[in-house]
N, C-alpha and C positions, 0 to 999 in steps of 0.2 A: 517718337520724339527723342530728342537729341540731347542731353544735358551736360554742361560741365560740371566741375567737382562743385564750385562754389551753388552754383544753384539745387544740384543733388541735395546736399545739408538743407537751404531755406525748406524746399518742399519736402524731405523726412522729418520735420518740427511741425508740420503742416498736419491737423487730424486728420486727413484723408478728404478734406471734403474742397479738393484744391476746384474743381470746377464745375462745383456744385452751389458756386457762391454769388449770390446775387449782386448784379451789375450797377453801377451808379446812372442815372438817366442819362448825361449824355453821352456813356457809353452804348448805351439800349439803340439810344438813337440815331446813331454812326453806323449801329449794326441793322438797325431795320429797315435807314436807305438803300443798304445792299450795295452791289459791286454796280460797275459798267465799265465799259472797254472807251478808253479816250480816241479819239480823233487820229491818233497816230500809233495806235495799238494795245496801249498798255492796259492793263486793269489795277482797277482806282476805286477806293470807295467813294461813292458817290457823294455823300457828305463833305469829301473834304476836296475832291478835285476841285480846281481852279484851273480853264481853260489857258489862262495866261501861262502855265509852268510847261506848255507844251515845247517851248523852244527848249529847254533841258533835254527831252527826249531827240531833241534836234542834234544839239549840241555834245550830248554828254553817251546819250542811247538811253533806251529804254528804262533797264533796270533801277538806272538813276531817277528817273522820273518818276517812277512806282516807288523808290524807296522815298521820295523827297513828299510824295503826295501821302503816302499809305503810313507815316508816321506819327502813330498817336501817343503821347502823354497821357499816363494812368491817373486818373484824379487820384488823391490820395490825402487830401486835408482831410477826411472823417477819419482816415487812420492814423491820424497824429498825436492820438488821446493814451497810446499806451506805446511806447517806444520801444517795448522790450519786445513786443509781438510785432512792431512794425514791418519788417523786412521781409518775411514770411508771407503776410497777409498781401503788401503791394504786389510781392512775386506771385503769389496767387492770382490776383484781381487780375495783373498781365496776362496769366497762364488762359483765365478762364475769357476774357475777351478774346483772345487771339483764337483759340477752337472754336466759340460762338460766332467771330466774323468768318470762322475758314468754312463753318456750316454754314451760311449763308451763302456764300461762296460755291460750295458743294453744287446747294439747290439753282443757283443760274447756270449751272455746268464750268464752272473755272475752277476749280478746287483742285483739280488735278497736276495742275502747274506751281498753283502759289505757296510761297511759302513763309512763314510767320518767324519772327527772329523776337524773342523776348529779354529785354535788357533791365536787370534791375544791379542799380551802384549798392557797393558793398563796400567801398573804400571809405575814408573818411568822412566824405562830402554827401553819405547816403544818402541824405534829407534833400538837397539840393537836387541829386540826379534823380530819387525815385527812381520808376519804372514805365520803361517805352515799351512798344508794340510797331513794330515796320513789318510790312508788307512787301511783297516783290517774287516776280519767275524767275525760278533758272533759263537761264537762257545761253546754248552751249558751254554749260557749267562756271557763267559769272551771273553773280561776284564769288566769288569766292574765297573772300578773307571770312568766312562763318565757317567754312570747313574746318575748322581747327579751335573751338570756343575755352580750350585751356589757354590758349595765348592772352585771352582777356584778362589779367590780375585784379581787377577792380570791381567785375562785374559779375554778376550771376546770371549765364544766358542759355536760354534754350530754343530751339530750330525746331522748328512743326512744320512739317511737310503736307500741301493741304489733304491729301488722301488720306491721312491718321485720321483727321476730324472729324465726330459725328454729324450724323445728318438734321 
């Protein structure tokens, strides 16, 4: 796993139990449709593909389509009850769904490609951006604006490569 500074600090305030923490159901449930490989190649979670976004891959190439499909919003209204822990706790929730879908992932044999990009806002607007989870392969080394996650000022992001992930 890959960290920037900003995310390093969330998860050292973290007791240790960054993904050991249990998921809100419809995370559970995005994760236990599991992957499949779209029409035009890409791997998508199944819960959230929409046949219709295949022209993106048309248009745009693949990794766009995977990033556009495999993009989840962390719930995060049950952690709004103590603001001082807030930040920490979302960047966890992302951490530990992103290894959960990448084990999944593992078990249908894709895991070896995909890689998880964890985004939690740390700027001002933290409440508003929360915490995403995007999916996507390398694919002859694009995209590759993540190669570099100190460029981010706002965000706290971490890069999981799916072979880190347990099984």
């Amino acid at each position: 796993m890959m960290v920037n500074s900003k995310m390093r600090e969330l998860i050292a305030s973290v007791d240790g139990s960054i993904l050991a923490q249990e998921l809100p159901s419809e995370l559970c449930e995005i994760c236990d449709e599991g992957w499949s490989v779209s029409p035009c190649g890409s791997y998508v979670l199944a819960a959230l593909y929409d046949p219709s976004l295949e022209s993106i891959a048309e248009s745009e190439g693949l990794p766009y389509l995977e990033l556009e499909v495999n993009d989840v919003k962390i719930p995060d209204l049950d952690l709004l009850n103590d603001l001082s822990s807030y930040l920490p706790r979302v960047a966890s929730r992302g951490l530990s769904f992103a290894v959960t879908a990448l084990g999944k992932a593992r078990k249908s044999g894709l895991a070896d490609s995909l890689v998880a990009v964890v985004s939690t806002g740390v700027g001002d607007d933290y409440l508003t951006h929360g915490t995403t989870v995007k999916f996507y392969t390398r694919r002859d080394n694009y995209p590759d604006w993540f190669d570099d996650l100190e460029r981010f000022a706002i965000e706290a992001m971490a890069l999981i490569e799916g072979v880190e992930c347990g099984s």
